[in-house]
C-alpha positions as CSV (number, residue, x, y, z in Angstrom):
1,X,26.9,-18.4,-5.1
2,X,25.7,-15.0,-5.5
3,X,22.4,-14.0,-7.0
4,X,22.3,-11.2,-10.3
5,X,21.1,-8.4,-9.1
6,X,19.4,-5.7,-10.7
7,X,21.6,-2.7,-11.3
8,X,21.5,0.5,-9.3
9,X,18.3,-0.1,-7.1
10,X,17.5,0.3,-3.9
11,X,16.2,-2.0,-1.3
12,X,14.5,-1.1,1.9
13,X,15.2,-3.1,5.0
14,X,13.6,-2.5,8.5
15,X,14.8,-3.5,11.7
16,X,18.0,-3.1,10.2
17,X,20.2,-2.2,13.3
18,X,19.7,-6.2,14.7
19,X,21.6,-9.0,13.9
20,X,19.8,-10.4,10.9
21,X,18.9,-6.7,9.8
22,X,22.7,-5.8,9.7
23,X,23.8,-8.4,8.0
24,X,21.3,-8.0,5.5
25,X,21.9,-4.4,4.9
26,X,26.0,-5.4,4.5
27,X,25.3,-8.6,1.9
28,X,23.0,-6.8,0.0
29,X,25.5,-3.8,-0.2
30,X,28.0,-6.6,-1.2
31,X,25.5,-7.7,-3.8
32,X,25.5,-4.4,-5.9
33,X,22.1,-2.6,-4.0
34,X,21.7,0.5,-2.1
35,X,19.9,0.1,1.2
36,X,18.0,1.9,2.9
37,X,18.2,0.8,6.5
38,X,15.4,1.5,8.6
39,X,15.4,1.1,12.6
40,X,14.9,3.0,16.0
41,X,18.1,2.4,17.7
42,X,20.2,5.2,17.8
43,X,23.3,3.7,18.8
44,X,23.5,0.6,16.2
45,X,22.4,2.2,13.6
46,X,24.6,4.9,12.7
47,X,27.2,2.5,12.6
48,X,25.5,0.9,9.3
49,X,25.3,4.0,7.7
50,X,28.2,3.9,4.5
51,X,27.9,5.2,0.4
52,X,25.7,2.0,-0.5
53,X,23.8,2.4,3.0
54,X,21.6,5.1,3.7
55,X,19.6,5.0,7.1
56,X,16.4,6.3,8.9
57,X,16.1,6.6,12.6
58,X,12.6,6.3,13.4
59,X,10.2,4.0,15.3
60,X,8.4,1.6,12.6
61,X,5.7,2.5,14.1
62,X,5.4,6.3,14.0
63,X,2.8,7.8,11.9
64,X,5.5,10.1,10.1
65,X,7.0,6.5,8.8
66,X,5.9,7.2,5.2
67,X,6.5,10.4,5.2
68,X,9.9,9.7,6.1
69,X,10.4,7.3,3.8
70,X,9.2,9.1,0.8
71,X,11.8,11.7,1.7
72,X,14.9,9.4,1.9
73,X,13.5,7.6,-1.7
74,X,13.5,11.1,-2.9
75,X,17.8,11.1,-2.8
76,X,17.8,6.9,-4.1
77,X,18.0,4.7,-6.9
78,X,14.1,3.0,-7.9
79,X,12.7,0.7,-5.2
80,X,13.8,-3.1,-6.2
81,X,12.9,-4.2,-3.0
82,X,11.4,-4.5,0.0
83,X,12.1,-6.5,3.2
84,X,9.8,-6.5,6.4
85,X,12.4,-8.0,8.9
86,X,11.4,-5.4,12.2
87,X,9.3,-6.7,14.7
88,X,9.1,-7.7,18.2
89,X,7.9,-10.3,20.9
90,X,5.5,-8.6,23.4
91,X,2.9,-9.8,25.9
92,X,1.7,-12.5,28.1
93,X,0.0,-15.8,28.4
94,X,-3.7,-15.4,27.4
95,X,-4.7,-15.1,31.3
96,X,-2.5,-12.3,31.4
97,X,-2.7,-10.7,28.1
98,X,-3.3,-6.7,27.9
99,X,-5.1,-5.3,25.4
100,X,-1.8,-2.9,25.3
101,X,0.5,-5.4,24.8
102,X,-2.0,-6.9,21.6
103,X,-2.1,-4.1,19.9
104,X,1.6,-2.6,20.3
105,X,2.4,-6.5,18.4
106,X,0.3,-6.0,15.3
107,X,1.6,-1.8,15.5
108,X,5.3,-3.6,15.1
109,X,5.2,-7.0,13.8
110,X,2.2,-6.1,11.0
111,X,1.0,-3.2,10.3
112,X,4.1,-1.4,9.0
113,X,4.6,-4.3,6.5
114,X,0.9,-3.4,4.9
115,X,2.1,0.4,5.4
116,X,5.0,0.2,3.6
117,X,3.8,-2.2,0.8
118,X,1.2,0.1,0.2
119,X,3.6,2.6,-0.4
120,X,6.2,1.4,-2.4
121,X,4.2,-1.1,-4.8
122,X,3.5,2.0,-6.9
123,X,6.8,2.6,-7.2
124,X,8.3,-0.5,-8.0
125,X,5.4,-0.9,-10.4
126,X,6.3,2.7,-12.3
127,X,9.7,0.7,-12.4
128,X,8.8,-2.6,-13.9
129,X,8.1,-5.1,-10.8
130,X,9.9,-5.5,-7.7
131,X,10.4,-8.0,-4.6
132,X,8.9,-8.1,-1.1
133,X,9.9,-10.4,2.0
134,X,8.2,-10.4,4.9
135,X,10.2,-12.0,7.9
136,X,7.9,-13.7,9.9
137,X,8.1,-16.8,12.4
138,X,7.5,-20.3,13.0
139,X,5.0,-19.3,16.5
140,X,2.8,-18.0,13.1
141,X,2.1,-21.8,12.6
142,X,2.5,-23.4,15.8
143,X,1.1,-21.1,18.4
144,X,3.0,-19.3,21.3
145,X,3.0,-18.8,24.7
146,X,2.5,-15.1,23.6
147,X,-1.1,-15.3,21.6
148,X,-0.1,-11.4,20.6
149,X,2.8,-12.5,19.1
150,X,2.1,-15.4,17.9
151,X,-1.3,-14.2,15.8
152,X,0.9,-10.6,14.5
153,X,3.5,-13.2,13.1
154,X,0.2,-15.1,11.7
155,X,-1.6,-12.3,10.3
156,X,2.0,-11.7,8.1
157,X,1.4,-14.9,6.0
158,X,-2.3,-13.9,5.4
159,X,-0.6,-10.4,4.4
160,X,2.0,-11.6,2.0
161,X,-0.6,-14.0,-0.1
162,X,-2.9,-11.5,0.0
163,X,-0.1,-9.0,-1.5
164,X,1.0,-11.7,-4.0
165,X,-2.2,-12.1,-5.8
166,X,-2.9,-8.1,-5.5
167,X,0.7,-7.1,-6.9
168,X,1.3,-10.4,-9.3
169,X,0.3,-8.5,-12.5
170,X,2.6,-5.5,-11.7
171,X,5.6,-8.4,-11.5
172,X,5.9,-7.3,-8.2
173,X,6.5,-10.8,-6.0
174,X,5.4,-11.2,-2.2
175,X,6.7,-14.1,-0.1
176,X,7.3,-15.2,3.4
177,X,10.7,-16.3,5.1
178,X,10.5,-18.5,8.2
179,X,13.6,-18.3,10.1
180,X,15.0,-20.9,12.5
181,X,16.7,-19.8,15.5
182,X,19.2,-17.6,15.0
183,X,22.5,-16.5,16.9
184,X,21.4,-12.7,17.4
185,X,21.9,-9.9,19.9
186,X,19.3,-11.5,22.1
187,X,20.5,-15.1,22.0
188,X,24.0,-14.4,23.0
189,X,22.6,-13.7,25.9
190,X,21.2,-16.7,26.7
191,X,23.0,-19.9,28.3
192,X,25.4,-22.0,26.3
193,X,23.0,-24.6,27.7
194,X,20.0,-23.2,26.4
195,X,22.0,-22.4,22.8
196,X,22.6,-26.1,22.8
197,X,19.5,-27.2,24.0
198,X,17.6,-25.6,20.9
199,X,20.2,-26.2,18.2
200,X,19.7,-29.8,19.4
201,X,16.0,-29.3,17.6
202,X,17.4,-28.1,14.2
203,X,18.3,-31.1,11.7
204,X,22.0,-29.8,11.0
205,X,22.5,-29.8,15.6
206,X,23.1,-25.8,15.4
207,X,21.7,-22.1,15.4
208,X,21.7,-20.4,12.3
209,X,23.8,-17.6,11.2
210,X,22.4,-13.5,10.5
211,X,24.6,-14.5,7.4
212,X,22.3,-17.1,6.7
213,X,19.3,-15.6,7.2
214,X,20.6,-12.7,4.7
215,X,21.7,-14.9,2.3
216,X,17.7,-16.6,1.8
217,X,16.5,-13.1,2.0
218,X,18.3,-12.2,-1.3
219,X,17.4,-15.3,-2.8
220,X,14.0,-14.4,-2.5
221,X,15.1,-10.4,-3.8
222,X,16.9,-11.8,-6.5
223,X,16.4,-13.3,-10.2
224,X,17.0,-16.8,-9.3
225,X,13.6,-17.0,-7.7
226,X,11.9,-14.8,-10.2
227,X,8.9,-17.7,-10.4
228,X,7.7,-17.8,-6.9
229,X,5.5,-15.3,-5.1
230,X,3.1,-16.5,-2.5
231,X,5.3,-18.6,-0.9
232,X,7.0,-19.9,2.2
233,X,10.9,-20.1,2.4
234,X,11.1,-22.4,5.4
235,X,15.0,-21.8,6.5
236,X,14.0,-23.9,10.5
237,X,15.8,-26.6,9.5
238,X,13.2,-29.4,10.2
239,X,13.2,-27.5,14.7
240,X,9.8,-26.1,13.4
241,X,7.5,-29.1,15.0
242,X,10.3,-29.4,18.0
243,X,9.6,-25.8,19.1
């Protein structure tokens, strides 16, 4: 079933050159939104790049981030939407953990997300409202053996109810997507026994799908969950407390 969109808008998605950020960049182009797809690979993510999809090649974390933006938003539809899906799993135990690897974490996995809501919720509220989804992780709950990554992906639900309340009377909505374990560029590489091994902790016995993980996203941009903002769209499939 697909969600009714609003008409000739744009939604931003970063990290968009993995798996889950590809597909989400393709469904929502489906939908009836232009993306713009945000990411620093520059081999993947040309390959997005179509008349619905614009993209930006840039670090998420490079101070020009905004700038850049502002400058692609310039050539777009309004901002509908917003989705915080780029981030990465750096670091060490906490006998090992460099203050380095700490910081490069909340550079990726948070700090953009506050960056960029900063600087779109004026848009979106010029526009009428608008819809946020920060992609965080399950670690965020139940601890890591990476403390770096496990408090950035933390920190992201602190950031999305503190948004929600903030940007609530602008109809602007904030909420958080969990994702369970999910058949990416990075799992493919891992053993079919290991693959079967985890999907053996989800309640349905398998990985999920980019398509999947898209899919909840737009849910969460889309009118069919116009009344919740603050809130936690747990898509692990009951592996959560199995991790």
């Amino acid at each position: 079933m697909q969600t009714p969109q609003p008409k000739n808008q744009t939604v931003i998605v970063t990290g968009a050159a993995g798996g889950m950020g590809r597909a989400c960049c393709q469904y929502f182009s489906q939908l009836g939104w232009q993306v713009l797809a945000i990411d620093r690979n520059q081999e993947r993510l040309p390959a997005l790049a179509s008349a619905t999809i614009t993209t930006l090649n840039i670090d998420i974390a490079d101070a020009k981030l905004i700038s850049a933006l502002h400058d692609k938003l310039a050539t777009l539809p309004p901002v509908w939407g917003l989705v915080n899906l780029a981030g990465i799993s750096q670091g060490d135990s906490i006998e090992q953990l460099t203050d380095e690897d700490w910081q490069r974490s909340f550079d990726v996995n948070v700090t953009p997300a506050y960056r960029l809501t900063q600087a779109v919720a004026p848009l979106m509220q010029k526009n009428g409202g608008g819809s946020i989804v920060n992609v965080s992780s399950p670690v965020g709950y139940i601890g890591a053996r990476k403390p770096s990554y496990a408090a950035s992906k933390a920190a992201l639900h602190g950031l999305t109810v503190s948004c929600a309340r903030n940007l609530g009377e602008h109809q602007i909505r904030v909420n958080l997507l969990l994702p369970g374990t999910t058949i990416t560029e990075m799992t493919k590489d891992w053993s079919q026994e290991r693959q079967d091994a985890i999907a053996q902790e989800s309640l349905l016995k398998r990985l999920c799908t980019p398509q999947e993980i898209a899919e909840g996203i737009a849910f969460l941009l889309g009118e069919h969950s116009r009344y919740m903002s603050g809130s936690v769209l747990d898509m692990t499939c009951g592996s959560m407390w199995g991790h």
